[in-house]
PDB file with one MODEL, atoms N, CA, C and O in Angstrom:
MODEL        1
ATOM      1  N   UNK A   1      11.913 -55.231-155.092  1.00  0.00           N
ATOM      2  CA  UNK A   1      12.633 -55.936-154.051  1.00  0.00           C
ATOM      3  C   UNK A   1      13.905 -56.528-154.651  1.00  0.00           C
ATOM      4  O   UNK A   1      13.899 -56.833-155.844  1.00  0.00           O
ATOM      5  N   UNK A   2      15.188 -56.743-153.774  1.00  0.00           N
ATOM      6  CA  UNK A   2      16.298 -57.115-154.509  1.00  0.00           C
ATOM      7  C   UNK A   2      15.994 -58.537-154.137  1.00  0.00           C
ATOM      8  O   UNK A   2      15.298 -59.044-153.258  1.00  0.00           O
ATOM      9  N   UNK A   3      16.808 -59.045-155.176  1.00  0.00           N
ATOM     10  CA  UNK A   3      17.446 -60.636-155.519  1.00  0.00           C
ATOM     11  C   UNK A   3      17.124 -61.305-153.818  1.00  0.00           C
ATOM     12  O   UNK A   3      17.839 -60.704-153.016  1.00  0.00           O
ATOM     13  N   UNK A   4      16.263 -62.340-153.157  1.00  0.00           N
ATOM     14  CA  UNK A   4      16.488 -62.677-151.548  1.00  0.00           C
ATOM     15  C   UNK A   4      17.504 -63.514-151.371  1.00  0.00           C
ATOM     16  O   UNK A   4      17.455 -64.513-152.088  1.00  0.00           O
ATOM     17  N   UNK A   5      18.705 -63.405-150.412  1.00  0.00           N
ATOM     18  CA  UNK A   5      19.479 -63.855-150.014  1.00  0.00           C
ATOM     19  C   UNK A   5      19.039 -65.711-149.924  1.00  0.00           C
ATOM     20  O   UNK A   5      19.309 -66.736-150.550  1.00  0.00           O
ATOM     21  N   UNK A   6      18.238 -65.311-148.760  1.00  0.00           N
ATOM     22  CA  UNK A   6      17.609 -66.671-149.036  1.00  0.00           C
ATOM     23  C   UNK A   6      15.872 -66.434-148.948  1.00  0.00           C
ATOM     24  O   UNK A   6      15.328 -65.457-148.433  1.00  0.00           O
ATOM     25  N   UNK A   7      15.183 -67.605-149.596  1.00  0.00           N
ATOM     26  CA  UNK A   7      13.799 -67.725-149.803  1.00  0.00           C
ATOM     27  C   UNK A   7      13.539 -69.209-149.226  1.00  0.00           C
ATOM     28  O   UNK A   7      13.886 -70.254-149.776  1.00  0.00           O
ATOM     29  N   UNK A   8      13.060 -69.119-148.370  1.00  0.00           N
ATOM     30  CA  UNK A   8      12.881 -70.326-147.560  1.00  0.00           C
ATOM     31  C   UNK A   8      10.811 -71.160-147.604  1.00  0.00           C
ATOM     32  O   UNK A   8      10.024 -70.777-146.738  1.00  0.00           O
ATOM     33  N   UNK A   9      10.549 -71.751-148.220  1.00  0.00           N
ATOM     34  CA  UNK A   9       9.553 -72.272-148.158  1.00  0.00           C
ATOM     35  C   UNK A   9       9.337 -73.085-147.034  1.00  0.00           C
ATOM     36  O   UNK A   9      10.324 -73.730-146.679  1.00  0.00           O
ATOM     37  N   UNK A  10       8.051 -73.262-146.217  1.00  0.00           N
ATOM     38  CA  UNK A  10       8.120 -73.368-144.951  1.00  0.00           C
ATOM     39  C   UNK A  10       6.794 -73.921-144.010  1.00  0.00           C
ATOM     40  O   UNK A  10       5.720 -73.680-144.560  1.00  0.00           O
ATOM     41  N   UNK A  11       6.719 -74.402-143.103  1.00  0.00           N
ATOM     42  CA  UNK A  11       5.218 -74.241-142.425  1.00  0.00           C
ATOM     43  C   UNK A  11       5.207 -73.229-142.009  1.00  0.00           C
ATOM     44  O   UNK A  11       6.374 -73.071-141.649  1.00  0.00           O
ATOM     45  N   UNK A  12       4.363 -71.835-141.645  1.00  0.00           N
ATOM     46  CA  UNK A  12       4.371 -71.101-141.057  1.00  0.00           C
ATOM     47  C   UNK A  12       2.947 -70.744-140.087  1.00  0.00           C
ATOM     48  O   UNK A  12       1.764 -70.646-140.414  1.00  0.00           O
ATOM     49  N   UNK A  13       3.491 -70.632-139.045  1.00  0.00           N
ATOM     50  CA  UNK A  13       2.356 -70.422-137.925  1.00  0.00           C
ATOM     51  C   UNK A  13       1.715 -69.049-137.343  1.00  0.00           C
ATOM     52  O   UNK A  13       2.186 -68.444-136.380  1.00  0.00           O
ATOM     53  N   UNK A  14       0.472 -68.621-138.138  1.00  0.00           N
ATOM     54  CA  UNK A  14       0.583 -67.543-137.831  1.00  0.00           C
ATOM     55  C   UNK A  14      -0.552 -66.961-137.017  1.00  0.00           C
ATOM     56  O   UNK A  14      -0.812 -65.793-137.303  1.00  0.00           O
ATOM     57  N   UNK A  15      -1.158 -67.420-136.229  1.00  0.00           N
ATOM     58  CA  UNK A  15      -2.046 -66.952-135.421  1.00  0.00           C
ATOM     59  C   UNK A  15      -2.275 -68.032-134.374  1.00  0.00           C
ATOM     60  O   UNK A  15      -1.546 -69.005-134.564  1.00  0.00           O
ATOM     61  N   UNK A  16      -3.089 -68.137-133.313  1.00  0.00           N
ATOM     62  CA  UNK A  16      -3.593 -68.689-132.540  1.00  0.00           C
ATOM     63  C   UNK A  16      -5.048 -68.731-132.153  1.00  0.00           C
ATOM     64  O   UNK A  16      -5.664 -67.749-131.738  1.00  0.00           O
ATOM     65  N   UNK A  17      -5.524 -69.862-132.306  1.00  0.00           N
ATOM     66  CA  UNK A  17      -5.196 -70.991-132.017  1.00  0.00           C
ATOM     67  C   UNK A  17      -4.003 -71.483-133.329  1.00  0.00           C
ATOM     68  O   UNK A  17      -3.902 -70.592-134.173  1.00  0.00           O
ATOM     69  N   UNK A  18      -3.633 -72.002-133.449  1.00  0.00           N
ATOM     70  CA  UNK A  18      -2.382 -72.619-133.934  1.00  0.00           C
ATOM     71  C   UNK A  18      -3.218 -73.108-135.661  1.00  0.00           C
ATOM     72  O   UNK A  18      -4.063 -74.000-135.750  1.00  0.00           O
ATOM     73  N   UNK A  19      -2.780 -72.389-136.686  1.00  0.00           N
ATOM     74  CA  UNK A  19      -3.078 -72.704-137.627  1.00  0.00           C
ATOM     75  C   UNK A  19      -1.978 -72.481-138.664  1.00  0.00           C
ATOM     76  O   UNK A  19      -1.333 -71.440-138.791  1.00  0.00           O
ATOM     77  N   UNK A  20      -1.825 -73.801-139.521  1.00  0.00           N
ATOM     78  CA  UNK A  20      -0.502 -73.453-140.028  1.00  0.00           C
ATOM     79  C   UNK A  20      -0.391 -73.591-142.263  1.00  0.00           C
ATOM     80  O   UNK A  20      -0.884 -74.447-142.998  1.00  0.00           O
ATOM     81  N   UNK A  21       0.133 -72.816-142.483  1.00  0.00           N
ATOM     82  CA  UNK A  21      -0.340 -72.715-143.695  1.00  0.00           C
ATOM     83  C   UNK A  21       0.867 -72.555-144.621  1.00  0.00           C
ATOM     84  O   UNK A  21       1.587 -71.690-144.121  1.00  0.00           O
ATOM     85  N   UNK A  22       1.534 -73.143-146.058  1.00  0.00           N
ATOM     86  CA  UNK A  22       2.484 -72.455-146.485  1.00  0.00           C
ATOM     87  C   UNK A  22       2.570 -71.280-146.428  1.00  0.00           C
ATOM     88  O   UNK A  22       1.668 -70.443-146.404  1.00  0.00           O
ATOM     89  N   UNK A  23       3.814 -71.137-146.398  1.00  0.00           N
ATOM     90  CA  UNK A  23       4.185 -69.746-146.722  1.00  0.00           C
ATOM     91  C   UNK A  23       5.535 -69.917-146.739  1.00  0.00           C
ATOM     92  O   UNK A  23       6.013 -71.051-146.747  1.00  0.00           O
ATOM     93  N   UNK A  24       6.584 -68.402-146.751  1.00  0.00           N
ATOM     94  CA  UNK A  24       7.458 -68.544-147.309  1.00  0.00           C
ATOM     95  C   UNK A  24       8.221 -67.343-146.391  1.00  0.00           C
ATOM     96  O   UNK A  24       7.528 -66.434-145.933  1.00  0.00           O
ATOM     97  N   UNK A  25       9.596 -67.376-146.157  1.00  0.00           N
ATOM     98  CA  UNK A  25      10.388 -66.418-145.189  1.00  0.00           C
ATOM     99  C   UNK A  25      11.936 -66.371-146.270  1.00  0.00           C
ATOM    100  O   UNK A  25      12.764 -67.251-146.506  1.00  0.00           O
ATOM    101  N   UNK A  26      11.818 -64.793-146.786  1.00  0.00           N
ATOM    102  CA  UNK A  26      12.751 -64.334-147.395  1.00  0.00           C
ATOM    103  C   UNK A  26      13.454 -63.439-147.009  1.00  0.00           C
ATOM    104  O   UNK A  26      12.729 -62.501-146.676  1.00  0.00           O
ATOM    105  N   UNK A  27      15.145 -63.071-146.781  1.00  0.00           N
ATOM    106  CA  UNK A  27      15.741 -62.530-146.433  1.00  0.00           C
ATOM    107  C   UNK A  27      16.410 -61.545-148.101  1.00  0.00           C
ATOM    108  O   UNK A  27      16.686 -62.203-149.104  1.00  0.00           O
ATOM    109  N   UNK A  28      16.576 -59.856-148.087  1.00  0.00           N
ATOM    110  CA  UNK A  28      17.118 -59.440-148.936  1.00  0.00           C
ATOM    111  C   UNK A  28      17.845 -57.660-148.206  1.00  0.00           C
ATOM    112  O   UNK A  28      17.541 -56.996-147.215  1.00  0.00           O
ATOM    113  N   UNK A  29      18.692 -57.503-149.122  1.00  0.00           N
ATOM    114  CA  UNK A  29      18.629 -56.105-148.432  1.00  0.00           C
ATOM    115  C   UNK A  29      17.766 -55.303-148.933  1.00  0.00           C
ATOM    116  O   UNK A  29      17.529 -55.528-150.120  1.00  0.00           O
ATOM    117  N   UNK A  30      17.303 -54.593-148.548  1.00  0.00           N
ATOM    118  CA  UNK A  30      16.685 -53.529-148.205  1.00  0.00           C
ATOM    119  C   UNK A  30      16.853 -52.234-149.788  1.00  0.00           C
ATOM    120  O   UNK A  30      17.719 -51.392-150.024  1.00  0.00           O
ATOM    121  N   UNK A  31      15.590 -52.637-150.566  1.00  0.00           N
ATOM    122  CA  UNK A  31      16.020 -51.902-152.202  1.00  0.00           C
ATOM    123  C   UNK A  31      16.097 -49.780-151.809  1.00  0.00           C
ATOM    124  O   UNK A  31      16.724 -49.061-152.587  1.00  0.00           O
ATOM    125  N   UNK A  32      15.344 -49.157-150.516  1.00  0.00           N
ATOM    126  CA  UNK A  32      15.318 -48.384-150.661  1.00  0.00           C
ATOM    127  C   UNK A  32      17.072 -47.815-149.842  1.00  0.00           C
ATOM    128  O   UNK A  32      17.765 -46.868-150.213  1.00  0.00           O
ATOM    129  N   UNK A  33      17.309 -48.643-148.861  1.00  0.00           N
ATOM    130  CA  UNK A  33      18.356 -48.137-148.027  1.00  0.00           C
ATOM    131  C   UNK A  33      19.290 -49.697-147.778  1.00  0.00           C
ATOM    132  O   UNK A  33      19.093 -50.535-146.898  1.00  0.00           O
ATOM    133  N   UNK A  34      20.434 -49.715-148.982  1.00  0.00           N
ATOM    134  CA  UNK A  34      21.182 -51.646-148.915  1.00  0.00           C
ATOM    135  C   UNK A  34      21.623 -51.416-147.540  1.00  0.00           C
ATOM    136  O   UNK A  34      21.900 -52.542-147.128  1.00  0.00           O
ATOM    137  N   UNK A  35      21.847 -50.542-146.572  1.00  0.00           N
ATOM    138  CA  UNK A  35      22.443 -50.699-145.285  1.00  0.00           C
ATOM    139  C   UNK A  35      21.833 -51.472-144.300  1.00  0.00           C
ATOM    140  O   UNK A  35      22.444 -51.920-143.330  1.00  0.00           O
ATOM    141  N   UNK A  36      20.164 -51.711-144.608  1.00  0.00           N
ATOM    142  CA  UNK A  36      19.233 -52.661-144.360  1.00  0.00           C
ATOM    143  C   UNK A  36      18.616 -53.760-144.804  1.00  0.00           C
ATOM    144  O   UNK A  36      18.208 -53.895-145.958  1.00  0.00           O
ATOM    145  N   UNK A  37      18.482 -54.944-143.528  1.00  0.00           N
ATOM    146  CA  UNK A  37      18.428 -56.254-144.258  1.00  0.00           C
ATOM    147  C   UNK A  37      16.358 -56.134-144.320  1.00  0.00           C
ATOM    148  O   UNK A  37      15.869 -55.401-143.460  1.00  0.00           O
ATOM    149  N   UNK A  38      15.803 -56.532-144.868  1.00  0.00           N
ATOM    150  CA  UNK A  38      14.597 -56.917-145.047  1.00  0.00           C
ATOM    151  C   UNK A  38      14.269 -58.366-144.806  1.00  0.00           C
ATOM    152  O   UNK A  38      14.611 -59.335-145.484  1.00  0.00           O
ATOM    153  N   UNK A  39      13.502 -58.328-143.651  1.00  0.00           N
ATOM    154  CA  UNK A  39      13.413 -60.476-143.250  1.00  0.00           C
ATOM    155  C   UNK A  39      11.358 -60.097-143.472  1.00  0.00           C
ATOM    156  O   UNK A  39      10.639 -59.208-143.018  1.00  0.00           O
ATOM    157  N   UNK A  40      11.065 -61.405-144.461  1.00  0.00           N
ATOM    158  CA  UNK A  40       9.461 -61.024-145.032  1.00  0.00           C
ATOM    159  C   UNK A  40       9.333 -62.135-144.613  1.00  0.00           C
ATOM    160  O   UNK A  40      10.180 -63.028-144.604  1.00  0.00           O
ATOM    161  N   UNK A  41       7.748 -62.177-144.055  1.00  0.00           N
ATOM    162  CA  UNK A  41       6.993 -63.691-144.215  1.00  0.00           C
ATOM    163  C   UNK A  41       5.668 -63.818-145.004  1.00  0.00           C
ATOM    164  O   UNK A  41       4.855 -62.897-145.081  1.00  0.00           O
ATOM    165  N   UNK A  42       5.575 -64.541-145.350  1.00  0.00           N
ATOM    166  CA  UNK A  42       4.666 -64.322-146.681  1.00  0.00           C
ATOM    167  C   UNK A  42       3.868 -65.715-146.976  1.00  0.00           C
ATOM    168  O   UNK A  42       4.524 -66.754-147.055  1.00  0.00           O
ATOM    169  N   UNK A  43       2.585 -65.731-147.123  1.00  0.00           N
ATOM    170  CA  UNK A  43       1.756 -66.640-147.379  1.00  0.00           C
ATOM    171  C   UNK A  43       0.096 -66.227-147.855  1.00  0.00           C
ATOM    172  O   UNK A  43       0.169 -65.216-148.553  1.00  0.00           O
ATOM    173  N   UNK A  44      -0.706 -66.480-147.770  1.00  0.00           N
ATOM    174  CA  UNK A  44      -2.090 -66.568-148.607  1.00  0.00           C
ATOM    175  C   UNK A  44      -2.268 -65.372-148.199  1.00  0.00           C
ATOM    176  O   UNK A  44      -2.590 -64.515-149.022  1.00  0.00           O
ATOM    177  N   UNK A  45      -2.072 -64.991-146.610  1.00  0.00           N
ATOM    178  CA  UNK A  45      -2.706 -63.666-145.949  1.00  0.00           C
ATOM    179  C   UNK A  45      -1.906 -62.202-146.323  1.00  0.00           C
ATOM    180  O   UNK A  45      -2.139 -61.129-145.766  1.00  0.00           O
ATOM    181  N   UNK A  46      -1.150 -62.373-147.143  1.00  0.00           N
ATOM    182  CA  UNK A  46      -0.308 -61.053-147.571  1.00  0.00           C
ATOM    183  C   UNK A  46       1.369 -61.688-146.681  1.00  0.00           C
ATOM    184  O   UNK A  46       1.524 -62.853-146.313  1.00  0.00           O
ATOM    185  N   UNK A  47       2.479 -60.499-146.506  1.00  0.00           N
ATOM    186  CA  UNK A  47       3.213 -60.396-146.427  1.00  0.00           C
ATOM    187  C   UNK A  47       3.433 -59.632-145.440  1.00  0.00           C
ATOM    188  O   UNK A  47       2.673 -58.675-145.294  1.00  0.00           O
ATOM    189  N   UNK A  48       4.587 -59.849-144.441  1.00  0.00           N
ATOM    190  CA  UNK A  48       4.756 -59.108-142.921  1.00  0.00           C
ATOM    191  C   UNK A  48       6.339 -58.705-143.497  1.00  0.00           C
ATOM    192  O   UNK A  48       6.825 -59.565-144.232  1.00  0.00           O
ATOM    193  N   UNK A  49       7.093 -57.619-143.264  1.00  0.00           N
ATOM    194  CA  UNK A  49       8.241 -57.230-143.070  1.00  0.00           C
ATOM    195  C   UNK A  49       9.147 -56.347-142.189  1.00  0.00           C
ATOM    196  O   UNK A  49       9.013 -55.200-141.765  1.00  0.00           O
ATOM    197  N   UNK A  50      10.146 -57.302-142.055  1.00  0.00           N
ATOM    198  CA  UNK A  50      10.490 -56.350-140.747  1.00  0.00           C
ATOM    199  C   UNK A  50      12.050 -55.692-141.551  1.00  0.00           C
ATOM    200  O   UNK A  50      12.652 -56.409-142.350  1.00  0.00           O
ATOM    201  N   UNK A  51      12.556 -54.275-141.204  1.00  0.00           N
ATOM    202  CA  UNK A  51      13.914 -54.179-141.450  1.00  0.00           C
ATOM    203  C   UNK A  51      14.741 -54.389-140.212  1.00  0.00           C
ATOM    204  O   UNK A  51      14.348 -54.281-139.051  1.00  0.00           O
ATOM    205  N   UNK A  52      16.020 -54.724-140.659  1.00  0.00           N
ATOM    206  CA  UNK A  52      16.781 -54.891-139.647  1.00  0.00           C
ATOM    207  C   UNK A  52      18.072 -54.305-139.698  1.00  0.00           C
ATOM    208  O   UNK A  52      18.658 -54.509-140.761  1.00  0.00           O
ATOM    209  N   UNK A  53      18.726 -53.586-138.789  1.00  0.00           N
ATOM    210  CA  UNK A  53      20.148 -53.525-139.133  1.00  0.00           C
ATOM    211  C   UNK A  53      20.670 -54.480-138.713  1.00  0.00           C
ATOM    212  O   UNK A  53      20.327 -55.278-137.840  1.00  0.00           O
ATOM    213  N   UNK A  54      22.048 -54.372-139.721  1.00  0.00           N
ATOM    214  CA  UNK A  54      23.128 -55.425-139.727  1.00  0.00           C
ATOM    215  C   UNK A  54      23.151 -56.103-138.337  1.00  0.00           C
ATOM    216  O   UNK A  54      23.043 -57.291-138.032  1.00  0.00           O
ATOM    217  N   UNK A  55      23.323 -54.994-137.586  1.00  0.00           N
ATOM    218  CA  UNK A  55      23.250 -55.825-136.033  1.00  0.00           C
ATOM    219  C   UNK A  55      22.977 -56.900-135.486  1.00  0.00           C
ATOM    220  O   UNK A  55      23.662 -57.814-135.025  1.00  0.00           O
ATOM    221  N   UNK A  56      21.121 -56.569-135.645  1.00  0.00           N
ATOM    222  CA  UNK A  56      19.648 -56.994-135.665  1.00  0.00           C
ATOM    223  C   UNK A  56      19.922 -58.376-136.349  1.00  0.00           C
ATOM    224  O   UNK A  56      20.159 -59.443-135.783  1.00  0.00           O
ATOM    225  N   UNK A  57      19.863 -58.199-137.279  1.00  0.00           N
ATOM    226  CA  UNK A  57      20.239 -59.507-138.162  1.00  0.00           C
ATOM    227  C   UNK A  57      21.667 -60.366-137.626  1.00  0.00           C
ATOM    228  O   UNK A  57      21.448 -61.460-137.106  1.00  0.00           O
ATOM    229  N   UNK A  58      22.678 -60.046-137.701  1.00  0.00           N
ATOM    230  CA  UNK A  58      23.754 -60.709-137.060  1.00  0.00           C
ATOM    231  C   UNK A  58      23.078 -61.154-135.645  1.00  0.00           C
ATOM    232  O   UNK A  58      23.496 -62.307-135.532  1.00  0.00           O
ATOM    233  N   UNK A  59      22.314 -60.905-134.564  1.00  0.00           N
ATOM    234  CA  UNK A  59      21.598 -61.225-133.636  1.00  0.00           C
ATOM    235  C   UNK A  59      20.980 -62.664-134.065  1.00  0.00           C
ATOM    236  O   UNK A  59      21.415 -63.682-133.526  1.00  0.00           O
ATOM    237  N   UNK A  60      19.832 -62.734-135.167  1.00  0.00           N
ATOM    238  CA  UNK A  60      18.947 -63.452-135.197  1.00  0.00           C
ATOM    239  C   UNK A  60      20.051 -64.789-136.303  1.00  0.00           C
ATOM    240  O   UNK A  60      20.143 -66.002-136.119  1.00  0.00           O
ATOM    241  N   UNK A  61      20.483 -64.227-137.009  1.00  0.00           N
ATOM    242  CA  UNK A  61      21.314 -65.516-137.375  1.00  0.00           C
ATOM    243  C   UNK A  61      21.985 -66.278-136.495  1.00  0.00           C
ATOM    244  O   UNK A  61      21.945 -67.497-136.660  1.00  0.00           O
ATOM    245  N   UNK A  62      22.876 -65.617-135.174  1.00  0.00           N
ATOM    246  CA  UNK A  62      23.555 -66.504-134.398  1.00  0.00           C
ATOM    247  C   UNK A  62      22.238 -67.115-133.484  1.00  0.00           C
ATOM    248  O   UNK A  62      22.483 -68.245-133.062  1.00  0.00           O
ATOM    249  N   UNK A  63      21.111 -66.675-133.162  1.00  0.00           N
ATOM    250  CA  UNK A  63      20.517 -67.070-132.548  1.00  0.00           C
ATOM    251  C   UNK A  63      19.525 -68.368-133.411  1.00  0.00           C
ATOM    252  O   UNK A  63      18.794 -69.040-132.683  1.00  0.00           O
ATOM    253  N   UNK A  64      19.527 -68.510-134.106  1.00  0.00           N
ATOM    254  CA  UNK A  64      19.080 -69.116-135.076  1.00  0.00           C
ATOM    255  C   UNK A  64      19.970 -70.327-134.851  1.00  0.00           C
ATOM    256  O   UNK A  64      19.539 -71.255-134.167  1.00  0.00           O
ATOM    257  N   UNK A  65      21.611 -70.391-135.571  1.00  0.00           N
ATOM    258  CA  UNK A  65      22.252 -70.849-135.862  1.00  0.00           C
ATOM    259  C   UNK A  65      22.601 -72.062-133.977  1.00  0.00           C
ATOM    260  O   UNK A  65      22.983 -73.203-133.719  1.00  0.00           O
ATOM    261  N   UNK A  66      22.142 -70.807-133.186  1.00  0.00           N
ATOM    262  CA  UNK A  66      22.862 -71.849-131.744  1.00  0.00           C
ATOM    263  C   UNK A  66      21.557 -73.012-132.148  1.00  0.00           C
ATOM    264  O   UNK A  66      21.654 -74.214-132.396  1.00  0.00           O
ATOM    265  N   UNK A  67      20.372 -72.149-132.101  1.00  0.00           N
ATOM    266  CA  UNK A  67      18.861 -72.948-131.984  1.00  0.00           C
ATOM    267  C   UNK A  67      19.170 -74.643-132.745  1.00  0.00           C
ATOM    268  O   UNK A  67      19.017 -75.761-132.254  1.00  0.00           O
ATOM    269  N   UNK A  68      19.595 -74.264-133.948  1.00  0.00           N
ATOM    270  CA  UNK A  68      19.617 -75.444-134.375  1.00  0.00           C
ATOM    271  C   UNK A  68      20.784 -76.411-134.115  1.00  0.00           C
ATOM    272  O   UNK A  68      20.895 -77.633-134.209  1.00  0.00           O
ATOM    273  N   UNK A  69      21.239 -75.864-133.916  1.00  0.00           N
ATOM    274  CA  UNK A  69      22.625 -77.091-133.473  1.00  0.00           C
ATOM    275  C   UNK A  69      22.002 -77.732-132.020  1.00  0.00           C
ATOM    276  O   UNK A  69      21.969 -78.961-131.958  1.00  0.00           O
ATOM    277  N   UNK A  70      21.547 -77.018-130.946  1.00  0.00           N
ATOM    278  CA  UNK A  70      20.726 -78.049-130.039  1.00  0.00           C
ATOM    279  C   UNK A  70      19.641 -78.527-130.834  1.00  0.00           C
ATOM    280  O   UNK A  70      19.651 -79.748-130.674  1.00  0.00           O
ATOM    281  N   UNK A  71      19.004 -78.315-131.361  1.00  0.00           N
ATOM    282  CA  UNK A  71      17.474 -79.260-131.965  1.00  0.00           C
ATOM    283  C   UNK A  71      18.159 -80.284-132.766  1.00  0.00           C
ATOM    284  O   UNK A  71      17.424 -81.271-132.727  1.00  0.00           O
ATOM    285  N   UNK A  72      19.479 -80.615-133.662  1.00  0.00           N
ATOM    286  CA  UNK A  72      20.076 -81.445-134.031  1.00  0.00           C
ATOM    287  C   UNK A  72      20.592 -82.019-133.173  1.00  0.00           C
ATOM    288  O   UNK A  72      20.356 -83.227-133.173  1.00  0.00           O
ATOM    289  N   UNK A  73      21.340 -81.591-132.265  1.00  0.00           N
ATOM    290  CA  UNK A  73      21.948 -82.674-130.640  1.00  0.00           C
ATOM    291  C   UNK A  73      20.522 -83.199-130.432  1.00  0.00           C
ATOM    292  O   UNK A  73      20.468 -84.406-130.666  1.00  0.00           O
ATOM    293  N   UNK A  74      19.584 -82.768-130.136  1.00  0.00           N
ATOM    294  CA  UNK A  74      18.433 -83.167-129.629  1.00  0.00           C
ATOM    295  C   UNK A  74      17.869 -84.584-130.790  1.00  0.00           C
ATOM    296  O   UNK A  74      17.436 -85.608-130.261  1.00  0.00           O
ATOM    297  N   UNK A  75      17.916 -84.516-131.845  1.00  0.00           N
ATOM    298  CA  UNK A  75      17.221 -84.957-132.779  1.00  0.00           C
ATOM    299  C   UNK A  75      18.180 -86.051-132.950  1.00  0.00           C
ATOM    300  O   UNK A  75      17.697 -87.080-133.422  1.00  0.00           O
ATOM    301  N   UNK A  76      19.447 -86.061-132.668  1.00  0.00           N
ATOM    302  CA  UNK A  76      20.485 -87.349-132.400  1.00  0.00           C
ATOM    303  C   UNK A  76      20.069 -88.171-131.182  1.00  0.00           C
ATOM    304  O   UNK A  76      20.246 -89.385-131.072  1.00  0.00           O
ATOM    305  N   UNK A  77      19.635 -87.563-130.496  1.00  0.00           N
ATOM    306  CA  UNK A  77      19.654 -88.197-129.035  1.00  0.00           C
ATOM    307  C   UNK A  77      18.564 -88.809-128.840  1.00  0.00           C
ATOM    308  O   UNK A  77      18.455 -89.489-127.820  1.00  0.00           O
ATOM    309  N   UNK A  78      17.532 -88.720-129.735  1.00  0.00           N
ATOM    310  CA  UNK A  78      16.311 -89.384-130.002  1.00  0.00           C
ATOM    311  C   UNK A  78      16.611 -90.756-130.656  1.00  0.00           C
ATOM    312  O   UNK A  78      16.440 -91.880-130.184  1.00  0.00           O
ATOM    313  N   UNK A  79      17.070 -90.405-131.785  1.00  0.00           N
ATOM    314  CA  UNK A  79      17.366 -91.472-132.738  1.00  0.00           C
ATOM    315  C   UNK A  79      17.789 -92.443-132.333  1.00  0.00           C
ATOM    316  O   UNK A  79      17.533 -93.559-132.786  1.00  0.00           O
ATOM    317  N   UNK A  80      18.909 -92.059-130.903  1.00  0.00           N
ATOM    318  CA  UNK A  80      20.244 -93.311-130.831  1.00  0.00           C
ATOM    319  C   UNK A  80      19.199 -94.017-129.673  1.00  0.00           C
ATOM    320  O   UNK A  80      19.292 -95.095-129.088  1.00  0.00           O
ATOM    321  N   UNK A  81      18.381 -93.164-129.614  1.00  0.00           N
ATOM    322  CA  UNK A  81      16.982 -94.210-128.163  1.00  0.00           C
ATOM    323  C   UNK A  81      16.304 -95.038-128.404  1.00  0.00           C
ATOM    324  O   UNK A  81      15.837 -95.904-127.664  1.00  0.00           O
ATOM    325  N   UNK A  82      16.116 -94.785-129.957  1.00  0.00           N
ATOM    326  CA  UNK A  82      15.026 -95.931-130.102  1.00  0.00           C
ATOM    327  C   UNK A  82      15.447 -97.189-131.100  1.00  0.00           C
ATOM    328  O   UNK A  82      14.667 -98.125-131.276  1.00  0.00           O
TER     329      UNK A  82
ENDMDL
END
């Protein structure tokens, strides 16, 4: 696997009923084909991977990226309440 862009240590939720366990979500390209990004999640139960093209990925980062800028508006708007 190449070098991960990023390696994110994490709660991760992976079944239901709702059980949550470290684990870990790493982003790298893709060692057999670099034109592909590789996004892994990984904890006690083995490792899930998905490839993505550039696209795919440019998708989930902006979607990511809006996500948190409301959960931070949100997480201000708490604060200044109490």
């Amino acid at each position: 696997m190449t070098r991960p862009a990023i390696d994110l240590d994490t709660r991760v939720t992976r079944d239901r009923p709702v059980t949550q366990t470290e684990g870990a979500i790493q982003v790298s390209q893709d060692e057999a084909d670099a034109s592909l990004i590789t996004l892994s999640f990984g904890g006690t139960w083995g490792t899930t991977y998905a490839e993505l093209t550039p696209t795919e990925a440019r998708a989930i980062a902006t979607a990511l990226e809006h996500t948190a800028v409301r959960a931070a508006a949100a997480r201000s708007e708490d604060s200044q309440d109490e």
